[in-house]
mmCIF file of the N, C-alpha and C atoms, coordinates in Angstrom:
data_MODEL
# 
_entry.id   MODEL 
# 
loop_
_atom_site.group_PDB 
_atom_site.id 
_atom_site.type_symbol 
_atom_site.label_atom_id 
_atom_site.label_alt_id 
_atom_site.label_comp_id 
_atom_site.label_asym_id 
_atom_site.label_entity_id 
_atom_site.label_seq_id 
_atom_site.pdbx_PDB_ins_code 
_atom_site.Cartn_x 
_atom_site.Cartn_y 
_atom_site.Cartn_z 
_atom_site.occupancy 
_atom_site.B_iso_or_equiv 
_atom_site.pdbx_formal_charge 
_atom_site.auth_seq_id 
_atom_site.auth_comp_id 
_atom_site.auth_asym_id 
_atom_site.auth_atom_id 
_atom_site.pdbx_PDB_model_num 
ATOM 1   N N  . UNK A 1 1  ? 0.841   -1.190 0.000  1.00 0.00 ? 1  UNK A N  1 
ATOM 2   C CA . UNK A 1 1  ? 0.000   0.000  0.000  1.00 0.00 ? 1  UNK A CA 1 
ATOM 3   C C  . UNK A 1 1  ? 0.878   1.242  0.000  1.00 0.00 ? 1  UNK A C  1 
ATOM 4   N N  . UNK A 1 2  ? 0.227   2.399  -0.854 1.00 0.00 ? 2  UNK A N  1 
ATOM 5   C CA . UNK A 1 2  ? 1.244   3.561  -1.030 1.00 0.00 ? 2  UNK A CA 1 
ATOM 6   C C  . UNK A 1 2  ? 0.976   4.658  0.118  1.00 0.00 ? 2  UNK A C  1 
ATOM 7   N N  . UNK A 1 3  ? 0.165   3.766  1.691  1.00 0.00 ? 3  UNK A N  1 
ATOM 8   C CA . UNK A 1 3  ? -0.579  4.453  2.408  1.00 0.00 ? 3  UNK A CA 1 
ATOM 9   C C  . UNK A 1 3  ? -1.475  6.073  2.154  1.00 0.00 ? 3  UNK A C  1 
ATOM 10  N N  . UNK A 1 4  ? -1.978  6.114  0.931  1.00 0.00 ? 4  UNK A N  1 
ATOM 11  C CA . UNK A 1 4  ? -3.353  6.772  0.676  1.00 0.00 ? 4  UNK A CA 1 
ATOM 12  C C  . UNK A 1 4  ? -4.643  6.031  1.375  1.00 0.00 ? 4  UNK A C  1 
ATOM 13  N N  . UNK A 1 5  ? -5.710  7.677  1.625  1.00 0.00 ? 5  UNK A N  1 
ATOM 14  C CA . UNK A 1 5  ? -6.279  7.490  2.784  1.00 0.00 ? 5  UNK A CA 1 
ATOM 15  C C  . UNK A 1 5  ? -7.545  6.683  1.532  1.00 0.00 ? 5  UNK A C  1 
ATOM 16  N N  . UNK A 1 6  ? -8.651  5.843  1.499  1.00 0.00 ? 6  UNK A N  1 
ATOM 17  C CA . UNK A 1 6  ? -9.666  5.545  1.435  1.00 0.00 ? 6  UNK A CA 1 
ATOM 18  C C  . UNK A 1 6  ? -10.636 5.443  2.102  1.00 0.00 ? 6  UNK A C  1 
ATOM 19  N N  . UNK A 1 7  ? -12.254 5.111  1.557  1.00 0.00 ? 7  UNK A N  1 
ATOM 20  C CA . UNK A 1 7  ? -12.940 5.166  1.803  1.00 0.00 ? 7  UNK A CA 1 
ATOM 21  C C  . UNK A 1 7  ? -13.381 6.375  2.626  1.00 0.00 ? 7  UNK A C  1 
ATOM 22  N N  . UNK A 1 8  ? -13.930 6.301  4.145  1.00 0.00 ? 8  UNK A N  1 
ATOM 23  C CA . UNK A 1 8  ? -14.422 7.546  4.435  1.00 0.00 ? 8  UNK A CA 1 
ATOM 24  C C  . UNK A 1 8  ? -13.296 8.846  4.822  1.00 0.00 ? 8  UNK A C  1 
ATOM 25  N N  . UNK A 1 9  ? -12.039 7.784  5.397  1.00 0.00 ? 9  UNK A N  1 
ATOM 26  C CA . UNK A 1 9  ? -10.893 9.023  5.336  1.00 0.00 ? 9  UNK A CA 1 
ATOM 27  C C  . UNK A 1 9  ? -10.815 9.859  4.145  1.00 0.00 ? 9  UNK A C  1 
ATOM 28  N N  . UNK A 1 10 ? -10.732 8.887  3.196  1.00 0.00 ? 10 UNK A N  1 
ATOM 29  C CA . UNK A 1 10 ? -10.590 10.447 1.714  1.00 0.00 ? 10 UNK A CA 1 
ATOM 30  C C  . UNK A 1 10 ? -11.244 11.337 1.887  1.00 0.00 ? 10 UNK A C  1 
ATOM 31  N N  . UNK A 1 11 ? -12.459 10.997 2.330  1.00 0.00 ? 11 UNK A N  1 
ATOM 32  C CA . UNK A 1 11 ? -13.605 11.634 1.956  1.00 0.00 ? 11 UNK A CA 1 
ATOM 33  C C  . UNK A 1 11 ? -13.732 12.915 3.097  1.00 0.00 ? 11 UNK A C  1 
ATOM 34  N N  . UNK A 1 12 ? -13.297 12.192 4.587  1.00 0.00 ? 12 UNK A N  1 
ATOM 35  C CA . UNK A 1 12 ? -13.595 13.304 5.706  1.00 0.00 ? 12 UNK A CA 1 
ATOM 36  C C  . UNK A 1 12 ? -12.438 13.660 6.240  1.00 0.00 ? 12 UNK A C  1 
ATOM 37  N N  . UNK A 1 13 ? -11.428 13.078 5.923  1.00 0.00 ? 13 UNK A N  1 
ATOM 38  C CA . UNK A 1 13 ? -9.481  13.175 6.417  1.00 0.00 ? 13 UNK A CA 1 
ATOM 39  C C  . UNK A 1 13 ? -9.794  12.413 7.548  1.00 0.00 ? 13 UNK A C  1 
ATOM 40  N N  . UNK A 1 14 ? -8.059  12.559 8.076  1.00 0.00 ? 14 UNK A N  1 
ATOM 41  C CA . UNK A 1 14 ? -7.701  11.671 9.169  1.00 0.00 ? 14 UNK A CA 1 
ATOM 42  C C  . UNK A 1 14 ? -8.904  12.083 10.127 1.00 0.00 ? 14 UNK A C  1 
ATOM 43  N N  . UNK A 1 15 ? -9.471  10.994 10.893 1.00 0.00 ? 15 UNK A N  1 
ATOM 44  C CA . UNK A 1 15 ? -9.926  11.315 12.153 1.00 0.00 ? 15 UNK A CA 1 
ATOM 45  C C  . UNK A 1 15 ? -8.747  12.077 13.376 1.00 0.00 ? 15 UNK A C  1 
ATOM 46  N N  . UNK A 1 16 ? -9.554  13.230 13.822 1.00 0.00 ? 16 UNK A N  1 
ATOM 47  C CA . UNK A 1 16 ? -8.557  13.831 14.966 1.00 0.00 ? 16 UNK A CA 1 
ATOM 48  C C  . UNK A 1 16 ? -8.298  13.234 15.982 1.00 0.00 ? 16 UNK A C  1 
ATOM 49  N N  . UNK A 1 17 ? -7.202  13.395 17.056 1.00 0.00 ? 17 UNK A N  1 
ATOM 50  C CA . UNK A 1 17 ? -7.453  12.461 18.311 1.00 0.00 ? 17 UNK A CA 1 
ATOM 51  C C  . UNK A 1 17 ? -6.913  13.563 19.429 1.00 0.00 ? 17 UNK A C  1 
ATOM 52  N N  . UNK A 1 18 ? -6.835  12.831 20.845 1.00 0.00 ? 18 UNK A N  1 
ATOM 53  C CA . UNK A 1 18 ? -6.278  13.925 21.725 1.00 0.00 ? 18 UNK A CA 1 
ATOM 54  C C  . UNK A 1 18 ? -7.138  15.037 21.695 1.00 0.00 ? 18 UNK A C  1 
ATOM 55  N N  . UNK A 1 19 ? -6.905  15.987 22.290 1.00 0.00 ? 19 UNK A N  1 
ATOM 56  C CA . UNK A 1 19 ? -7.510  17.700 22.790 1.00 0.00 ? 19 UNK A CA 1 
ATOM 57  C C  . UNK A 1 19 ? -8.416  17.473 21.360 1.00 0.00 ? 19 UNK A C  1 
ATOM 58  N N  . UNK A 1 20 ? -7.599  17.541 19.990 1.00 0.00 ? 20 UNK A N  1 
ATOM 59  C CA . UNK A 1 20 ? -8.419  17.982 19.340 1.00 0.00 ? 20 UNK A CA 1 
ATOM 60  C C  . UNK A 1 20 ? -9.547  16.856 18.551 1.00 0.00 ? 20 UNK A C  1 
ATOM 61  N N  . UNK A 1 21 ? -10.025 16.351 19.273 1.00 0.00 ? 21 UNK A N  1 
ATOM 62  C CA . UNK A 1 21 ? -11.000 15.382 19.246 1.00 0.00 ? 21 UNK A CA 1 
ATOM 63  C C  . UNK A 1 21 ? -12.199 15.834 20.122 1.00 0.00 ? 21 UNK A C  1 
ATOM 64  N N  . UNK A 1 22 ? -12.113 15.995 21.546 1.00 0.00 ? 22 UNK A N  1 
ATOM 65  C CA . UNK A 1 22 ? -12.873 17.007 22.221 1.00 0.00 ? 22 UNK A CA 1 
ATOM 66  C C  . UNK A 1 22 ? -13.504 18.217 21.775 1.00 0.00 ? 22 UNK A C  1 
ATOM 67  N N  . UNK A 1 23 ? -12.400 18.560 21.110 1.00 0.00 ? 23 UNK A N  1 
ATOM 68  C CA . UNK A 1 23 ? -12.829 20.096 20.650 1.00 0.00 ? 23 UNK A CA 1 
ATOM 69  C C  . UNK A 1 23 ? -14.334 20.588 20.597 1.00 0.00 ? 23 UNK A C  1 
ATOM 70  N N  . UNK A 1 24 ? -15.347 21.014 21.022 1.00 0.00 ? 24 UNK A N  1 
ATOM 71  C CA . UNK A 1 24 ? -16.809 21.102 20.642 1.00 0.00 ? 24 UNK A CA 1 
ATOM 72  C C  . UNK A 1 24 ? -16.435 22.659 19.796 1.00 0.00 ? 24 UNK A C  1 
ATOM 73  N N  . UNK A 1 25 ? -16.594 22.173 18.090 1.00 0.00 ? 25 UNK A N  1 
ATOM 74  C CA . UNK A 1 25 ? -16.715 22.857 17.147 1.00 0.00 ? 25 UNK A CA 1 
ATOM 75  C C  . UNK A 1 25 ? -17.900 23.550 16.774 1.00 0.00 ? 25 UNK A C  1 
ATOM 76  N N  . UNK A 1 26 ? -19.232 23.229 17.767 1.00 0.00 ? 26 UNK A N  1 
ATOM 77  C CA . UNK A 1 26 ? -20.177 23.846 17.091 1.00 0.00 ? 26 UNK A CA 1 
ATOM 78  C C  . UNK A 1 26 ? -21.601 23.353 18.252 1.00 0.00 ? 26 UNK A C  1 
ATOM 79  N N  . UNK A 1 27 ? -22.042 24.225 19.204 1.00 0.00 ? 27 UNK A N  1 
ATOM 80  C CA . UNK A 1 27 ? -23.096 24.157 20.161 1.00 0.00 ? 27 UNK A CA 1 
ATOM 81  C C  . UNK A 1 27 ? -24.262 24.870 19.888 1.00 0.00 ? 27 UNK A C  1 
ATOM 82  N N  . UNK A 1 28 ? -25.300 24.280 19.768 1.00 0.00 ? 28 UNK A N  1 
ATOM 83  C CA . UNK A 1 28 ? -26.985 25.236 20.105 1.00 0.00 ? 28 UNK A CA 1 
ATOM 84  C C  . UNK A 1 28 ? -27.165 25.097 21.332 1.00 0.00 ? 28 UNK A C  1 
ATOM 85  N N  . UNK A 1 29 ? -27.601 25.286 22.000 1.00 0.00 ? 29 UNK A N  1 
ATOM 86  C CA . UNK A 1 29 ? -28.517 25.073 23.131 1.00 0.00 ? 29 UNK A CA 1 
ATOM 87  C C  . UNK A 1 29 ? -29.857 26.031 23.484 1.00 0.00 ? 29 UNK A C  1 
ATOM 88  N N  . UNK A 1 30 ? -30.580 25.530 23.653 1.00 0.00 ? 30 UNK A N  1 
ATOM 89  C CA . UNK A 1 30 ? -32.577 25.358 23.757 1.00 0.00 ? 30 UNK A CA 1 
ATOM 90  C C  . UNK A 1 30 ? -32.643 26.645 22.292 1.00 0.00 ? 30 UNK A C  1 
ATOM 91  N N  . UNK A 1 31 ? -32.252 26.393 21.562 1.00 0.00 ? 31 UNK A N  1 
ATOM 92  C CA . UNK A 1 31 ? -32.238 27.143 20.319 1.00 0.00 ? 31 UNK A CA 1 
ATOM 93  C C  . UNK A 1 31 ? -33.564 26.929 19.745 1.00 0.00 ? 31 UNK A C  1 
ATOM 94  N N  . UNK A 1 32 ? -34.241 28.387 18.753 1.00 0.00 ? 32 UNK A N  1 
ATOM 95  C CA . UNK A 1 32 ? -35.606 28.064 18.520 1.00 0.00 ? 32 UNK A CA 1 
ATOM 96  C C  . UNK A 1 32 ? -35.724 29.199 17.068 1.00 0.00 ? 32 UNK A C  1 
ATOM 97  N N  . UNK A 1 33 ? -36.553 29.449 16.354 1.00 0.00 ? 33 UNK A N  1 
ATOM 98  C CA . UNK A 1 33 ? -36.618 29.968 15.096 1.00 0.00 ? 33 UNK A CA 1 
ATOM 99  C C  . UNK A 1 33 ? -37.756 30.148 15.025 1.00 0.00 ? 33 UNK A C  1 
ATOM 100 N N  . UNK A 1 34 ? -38.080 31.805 14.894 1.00 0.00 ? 34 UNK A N  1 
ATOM 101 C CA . UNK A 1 34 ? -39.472 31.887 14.353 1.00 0.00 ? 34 UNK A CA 1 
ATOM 102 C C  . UNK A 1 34 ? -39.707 32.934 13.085 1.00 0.00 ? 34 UNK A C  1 
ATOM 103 N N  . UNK A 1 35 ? -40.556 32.486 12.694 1.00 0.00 ? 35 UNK A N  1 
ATOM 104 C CA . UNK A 1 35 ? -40.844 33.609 11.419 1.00 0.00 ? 35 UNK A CA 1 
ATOM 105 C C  . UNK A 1 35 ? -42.496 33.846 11.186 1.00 0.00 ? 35 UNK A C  1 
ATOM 106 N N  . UNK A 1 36 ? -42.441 35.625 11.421 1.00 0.00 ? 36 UNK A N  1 
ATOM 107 C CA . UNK A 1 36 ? -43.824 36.165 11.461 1.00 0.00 ? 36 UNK A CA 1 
ATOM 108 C C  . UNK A 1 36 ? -44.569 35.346 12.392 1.00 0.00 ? 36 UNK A C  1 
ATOM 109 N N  . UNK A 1 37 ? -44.097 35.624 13.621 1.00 0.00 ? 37 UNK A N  1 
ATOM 110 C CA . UNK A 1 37 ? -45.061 35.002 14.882 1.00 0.00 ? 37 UNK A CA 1 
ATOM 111 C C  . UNK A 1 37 ? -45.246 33.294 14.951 1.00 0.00 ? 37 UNK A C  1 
ATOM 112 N N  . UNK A 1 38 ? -44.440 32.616 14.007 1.00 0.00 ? 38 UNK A N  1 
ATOM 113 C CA . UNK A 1 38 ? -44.773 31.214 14.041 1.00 0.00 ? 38 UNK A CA 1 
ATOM 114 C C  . UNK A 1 38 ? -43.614 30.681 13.975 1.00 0.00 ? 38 UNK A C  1 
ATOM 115 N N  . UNK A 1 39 ? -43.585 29.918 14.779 1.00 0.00 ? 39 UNK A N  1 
ATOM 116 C CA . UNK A 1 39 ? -42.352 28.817 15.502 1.00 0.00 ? 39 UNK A CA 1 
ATOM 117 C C  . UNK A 1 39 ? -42.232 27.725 14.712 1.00 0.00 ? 39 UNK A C  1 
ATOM 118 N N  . UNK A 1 40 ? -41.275 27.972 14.422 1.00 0.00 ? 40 UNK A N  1 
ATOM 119 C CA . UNK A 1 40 ? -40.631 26.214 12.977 1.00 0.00 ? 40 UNK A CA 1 
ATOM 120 C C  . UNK A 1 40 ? -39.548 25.658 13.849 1.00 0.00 ? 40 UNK A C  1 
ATOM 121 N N  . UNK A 1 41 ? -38.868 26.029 14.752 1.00 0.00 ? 41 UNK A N  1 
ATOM 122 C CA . UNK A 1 41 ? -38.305 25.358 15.721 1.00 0.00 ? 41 UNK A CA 1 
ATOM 123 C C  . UNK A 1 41 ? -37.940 25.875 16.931 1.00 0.00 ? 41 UNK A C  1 
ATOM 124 N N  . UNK A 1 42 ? -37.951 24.313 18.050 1.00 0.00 ? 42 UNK A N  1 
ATOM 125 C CA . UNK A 1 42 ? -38.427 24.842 19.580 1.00 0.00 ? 42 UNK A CA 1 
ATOM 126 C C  . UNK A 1 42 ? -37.038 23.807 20.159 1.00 0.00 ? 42 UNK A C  1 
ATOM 127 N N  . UNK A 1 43 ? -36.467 24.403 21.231 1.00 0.00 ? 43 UNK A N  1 
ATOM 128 C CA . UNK A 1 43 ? -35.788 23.823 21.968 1.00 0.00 ? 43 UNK A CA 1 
ATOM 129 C C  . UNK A 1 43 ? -34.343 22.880 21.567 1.00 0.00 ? 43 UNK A C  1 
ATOM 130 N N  . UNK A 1 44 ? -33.996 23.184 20.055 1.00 0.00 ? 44 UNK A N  1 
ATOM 131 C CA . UNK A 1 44 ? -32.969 22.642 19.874 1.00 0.00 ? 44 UNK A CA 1 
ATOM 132 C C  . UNK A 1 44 ? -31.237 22.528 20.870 1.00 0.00 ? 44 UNK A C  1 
ATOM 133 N N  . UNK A 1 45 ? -31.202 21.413 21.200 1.00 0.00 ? 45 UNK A N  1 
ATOM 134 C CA . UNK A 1 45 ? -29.796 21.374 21.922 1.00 0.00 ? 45 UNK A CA 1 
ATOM 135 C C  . UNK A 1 45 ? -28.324 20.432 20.683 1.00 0.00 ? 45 UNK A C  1 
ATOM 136 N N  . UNK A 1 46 ? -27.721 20.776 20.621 1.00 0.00 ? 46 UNK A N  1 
ATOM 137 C CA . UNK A 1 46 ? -27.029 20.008 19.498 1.00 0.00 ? 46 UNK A CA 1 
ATOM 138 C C  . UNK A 1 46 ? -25.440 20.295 19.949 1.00 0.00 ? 46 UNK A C  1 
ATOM 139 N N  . UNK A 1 47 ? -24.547 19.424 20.314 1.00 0.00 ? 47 UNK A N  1 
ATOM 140 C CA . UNK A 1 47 ? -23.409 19.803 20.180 1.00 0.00 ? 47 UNK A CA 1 
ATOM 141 C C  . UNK A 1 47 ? -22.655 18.718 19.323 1.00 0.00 ? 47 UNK A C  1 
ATOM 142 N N  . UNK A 1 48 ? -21.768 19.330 18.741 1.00 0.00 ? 48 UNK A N  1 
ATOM 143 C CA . UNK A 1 48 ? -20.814 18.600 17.521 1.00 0.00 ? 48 UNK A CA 1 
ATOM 144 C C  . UNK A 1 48 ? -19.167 18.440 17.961 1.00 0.00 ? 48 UNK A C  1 
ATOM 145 N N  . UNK A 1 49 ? -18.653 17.524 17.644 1.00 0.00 ? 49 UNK A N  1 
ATOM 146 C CA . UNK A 1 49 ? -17.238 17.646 18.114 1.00 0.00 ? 49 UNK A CA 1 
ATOM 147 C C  . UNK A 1 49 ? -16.298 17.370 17.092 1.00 0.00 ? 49 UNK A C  1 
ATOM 148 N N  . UNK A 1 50 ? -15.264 17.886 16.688 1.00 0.00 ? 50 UNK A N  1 
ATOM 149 C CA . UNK A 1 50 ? -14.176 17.357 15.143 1.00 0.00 ? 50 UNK A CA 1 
ATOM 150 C C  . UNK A 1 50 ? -14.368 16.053 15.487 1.00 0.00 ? 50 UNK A C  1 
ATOM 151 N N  . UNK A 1 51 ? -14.662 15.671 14.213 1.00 0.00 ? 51 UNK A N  1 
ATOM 152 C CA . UNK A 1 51 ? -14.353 14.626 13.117 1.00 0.00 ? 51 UNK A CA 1 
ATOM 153 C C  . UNK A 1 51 ? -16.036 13.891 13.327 1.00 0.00 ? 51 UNK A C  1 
ATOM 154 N N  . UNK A 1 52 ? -17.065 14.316 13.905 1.00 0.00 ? 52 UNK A N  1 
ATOM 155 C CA . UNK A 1 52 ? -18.389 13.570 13.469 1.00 0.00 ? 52 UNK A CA 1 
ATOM 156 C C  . UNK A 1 52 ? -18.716 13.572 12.556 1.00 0.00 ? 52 UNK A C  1 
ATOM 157 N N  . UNK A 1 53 ? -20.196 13.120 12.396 1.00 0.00 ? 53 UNK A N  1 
ATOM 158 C CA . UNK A 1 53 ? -20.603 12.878 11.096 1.00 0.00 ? 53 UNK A CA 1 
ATOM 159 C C  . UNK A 1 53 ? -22.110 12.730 11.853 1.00 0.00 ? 53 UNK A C  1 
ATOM 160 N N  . UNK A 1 54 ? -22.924 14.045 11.290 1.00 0.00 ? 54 UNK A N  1 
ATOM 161 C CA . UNK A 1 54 ? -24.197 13.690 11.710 1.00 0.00 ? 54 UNK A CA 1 
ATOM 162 C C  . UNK A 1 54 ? -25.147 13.391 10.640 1.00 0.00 ? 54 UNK A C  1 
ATOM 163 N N  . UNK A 1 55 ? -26.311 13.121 10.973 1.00 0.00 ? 55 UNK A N  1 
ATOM 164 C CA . UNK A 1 55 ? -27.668 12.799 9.864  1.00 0.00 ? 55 UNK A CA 1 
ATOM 165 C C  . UNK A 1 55 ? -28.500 13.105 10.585 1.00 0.00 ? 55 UNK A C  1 
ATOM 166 N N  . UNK A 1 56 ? -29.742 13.860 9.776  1.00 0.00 ? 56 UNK A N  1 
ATOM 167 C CA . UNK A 1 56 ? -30.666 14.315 10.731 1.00 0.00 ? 56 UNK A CA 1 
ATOM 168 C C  . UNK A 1 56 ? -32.369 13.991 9.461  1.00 0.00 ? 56 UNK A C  1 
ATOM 169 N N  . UNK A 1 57 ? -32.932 13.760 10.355 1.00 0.00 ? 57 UNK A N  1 
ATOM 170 C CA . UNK A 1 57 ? -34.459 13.118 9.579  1.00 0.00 ? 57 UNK A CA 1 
ATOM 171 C C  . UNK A 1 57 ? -35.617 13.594 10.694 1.00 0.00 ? 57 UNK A C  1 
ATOM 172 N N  . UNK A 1 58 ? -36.361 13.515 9.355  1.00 0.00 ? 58 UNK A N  1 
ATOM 173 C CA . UNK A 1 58 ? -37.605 14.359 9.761  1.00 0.00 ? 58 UNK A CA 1 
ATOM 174 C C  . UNK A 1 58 ? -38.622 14.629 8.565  1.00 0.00 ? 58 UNK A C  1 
ATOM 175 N N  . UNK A 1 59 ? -40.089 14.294 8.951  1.00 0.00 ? 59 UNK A N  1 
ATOM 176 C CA . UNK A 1 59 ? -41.324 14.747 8.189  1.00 0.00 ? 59 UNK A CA 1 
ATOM 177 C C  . UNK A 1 59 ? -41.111 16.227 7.399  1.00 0.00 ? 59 UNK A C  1 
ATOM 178 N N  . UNK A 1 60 ? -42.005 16.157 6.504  1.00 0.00 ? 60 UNK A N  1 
ATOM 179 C CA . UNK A 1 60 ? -41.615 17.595 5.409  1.00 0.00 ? 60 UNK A CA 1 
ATOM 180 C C  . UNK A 1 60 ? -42.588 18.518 6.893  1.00 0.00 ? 60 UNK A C  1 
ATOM 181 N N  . UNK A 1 61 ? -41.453 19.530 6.883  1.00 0.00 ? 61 UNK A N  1 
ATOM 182 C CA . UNK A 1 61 ? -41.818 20.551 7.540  1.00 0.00 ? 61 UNK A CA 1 
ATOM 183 C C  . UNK A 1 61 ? -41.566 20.638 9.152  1.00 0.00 ? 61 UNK A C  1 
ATOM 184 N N  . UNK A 1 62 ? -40.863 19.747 9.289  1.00 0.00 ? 62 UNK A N  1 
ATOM 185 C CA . UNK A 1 62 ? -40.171 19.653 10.683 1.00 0.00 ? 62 UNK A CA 1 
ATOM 186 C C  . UNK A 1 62 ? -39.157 20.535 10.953 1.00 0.00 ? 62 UNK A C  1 
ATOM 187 N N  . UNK A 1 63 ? -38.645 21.189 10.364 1.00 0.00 ? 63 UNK A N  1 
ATOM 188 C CA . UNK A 1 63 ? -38.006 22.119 10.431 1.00 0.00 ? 63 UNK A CA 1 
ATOM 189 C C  . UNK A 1 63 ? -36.245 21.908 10.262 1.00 0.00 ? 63 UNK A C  1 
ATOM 190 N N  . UNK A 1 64 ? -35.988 21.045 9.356  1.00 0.00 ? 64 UNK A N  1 
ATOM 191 C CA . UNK A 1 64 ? -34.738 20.179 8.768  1.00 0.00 ? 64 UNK A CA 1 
ATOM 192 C C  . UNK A 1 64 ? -34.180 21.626 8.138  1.00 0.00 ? 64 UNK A C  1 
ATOM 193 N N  . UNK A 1 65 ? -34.634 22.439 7.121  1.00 0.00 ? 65 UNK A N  1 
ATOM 194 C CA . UNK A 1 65 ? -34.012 22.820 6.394  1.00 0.00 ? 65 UNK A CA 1 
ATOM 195 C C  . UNK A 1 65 ? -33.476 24.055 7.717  1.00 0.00 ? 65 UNK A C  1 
ATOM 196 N N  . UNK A 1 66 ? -34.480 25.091 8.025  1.00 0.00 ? 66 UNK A N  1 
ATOM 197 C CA . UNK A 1 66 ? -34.449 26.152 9.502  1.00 0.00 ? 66 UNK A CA 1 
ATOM 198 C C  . UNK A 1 66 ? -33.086 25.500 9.899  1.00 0.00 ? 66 UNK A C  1 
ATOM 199 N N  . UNK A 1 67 ? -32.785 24.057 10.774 1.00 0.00 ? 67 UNK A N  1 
ATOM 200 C CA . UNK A 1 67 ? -31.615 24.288 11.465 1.00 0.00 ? 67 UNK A CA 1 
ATOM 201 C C  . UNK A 1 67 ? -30.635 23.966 10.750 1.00 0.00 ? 67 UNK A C  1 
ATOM 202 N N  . UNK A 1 68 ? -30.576 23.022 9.034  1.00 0.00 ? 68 UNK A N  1 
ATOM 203 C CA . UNK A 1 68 ? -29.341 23.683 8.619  1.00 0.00 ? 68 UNK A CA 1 
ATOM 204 C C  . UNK A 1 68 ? -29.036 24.622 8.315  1.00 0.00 ? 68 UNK A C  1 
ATOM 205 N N  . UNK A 1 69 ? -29.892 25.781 8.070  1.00 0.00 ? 69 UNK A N  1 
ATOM 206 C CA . UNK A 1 69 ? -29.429 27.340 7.833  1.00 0.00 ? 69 UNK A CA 1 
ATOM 207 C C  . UNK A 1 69 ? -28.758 28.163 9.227  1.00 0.00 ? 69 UNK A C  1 
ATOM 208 N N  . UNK A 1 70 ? -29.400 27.326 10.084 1.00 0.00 ? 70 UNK A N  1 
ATOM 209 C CA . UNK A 1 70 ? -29.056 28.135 11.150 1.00 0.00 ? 70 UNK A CA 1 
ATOM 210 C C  . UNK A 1 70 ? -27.281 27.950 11.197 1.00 0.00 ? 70 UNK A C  1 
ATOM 211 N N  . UNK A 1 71 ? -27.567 26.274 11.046 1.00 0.00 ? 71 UNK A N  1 
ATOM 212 C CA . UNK A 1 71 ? -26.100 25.334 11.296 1.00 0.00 ? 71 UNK A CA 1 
ATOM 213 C C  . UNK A 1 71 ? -25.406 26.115 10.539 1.00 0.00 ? 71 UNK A C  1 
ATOM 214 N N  . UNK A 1 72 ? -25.555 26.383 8.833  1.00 0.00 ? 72 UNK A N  1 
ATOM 215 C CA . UNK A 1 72 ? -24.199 27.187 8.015  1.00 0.00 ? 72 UNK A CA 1 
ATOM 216 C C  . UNK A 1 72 ? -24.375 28.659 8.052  1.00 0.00 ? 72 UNK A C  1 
ATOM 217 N N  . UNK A 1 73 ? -24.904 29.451 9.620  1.00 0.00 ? 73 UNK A N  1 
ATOM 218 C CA . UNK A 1 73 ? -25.443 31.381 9.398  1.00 0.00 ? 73 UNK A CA 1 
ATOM 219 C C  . UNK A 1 73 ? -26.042 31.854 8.594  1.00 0.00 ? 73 UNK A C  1 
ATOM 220 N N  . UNK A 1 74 ? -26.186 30.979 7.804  1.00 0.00 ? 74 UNK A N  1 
ATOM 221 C CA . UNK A 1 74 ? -27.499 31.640 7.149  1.00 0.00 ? 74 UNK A CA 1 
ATOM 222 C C  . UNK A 1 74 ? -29.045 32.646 8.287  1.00 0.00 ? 74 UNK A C  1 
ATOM 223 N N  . UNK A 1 75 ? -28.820 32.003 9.114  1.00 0.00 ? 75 UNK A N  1 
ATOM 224 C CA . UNK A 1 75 ? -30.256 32.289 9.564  1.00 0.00 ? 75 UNK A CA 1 
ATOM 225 C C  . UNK A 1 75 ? -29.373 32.379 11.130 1.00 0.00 ? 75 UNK A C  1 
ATOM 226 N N  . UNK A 1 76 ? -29.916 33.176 11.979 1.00 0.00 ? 76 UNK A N  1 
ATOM 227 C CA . UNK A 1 76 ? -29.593 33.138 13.686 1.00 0.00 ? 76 UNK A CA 1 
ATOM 228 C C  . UNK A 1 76 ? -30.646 32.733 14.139 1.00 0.00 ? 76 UNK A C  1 
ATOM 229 N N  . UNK A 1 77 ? -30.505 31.600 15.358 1.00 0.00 ? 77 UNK A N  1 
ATOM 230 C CA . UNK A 1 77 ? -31.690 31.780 16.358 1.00 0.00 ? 77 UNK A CA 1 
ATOM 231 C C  . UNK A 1 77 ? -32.490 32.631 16.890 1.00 0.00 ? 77 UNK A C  1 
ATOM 232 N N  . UNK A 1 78 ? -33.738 32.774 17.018 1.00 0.00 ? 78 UNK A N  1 
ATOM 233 C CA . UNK A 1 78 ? -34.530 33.878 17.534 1.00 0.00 ? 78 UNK A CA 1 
ATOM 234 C C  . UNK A 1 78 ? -34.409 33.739 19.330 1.00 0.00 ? 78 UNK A C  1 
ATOM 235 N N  . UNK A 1 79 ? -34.184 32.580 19.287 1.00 0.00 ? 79 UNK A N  1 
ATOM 236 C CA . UNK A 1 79 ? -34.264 31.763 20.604 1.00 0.00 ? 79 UNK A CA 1 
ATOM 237 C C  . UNK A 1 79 ? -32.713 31.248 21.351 1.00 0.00 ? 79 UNK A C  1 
ATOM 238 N N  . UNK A 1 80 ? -32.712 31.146 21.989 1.00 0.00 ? 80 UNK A N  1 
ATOM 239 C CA . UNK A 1 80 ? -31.533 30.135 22.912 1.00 0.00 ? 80 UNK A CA 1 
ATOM 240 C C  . UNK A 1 80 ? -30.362 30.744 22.614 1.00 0.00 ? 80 UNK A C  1 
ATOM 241 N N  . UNK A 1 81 ? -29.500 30.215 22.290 1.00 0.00 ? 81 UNK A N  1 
ATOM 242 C CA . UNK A 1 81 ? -27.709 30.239 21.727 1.00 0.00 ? 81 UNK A CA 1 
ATOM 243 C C  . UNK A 1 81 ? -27.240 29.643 20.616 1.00 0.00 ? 81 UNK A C  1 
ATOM 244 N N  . UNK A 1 82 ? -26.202 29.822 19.933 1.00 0.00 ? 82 UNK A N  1 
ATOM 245 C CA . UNK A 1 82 ? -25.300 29.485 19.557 1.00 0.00 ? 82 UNK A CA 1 
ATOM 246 C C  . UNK A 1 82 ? -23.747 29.855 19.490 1.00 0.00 ? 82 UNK A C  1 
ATOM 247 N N  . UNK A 1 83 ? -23.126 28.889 19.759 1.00 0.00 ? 83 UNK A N  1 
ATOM 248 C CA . UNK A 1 83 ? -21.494 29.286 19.904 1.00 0.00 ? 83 UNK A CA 1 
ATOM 249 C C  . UNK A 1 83 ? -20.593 28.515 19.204 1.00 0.00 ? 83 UNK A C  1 
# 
């Protein structure tokens, strides 16, 4: 082997380890979104740490698309935190 990374390493790089494995890269907490008086999301808590890999599911209109906008700034919480 010419030790090149495959499969999901190519794809996501080395997994981190040590401190920077811990790292929490990305927190909501009781996070919520409203638009024109109506609530598309309530109470989100979410923390992420280098090198996950999340998936998230849900009925049309659960409010999937709201927290990935929130997730890439597109959009700020009306509600709770993010850090």
């Amino acid at each position: 082997m010419d030790g090149s990374a495959t499969g999901v390493e190519a794809v996501l790089g080395a997994r981190p380890t040590g401190a920077a494995r811990d790292e929490q890269l990305l927190v909501l907490h009781d996070a919520g979104q409203s638009f024109d008086g109506v609530q598309v999301l309530r109470g989100v808590d979410l923390t992420s740490r280098a090198g996950e890999v999340r998936g998230m599911l849900g009925q049309t209109g659960s409010g999937k698309s709201t927290l990935i906008k929130i997730l890439a700034g597109y959009n700020h919480p009306t509600e709770g935190s993010e850090l």
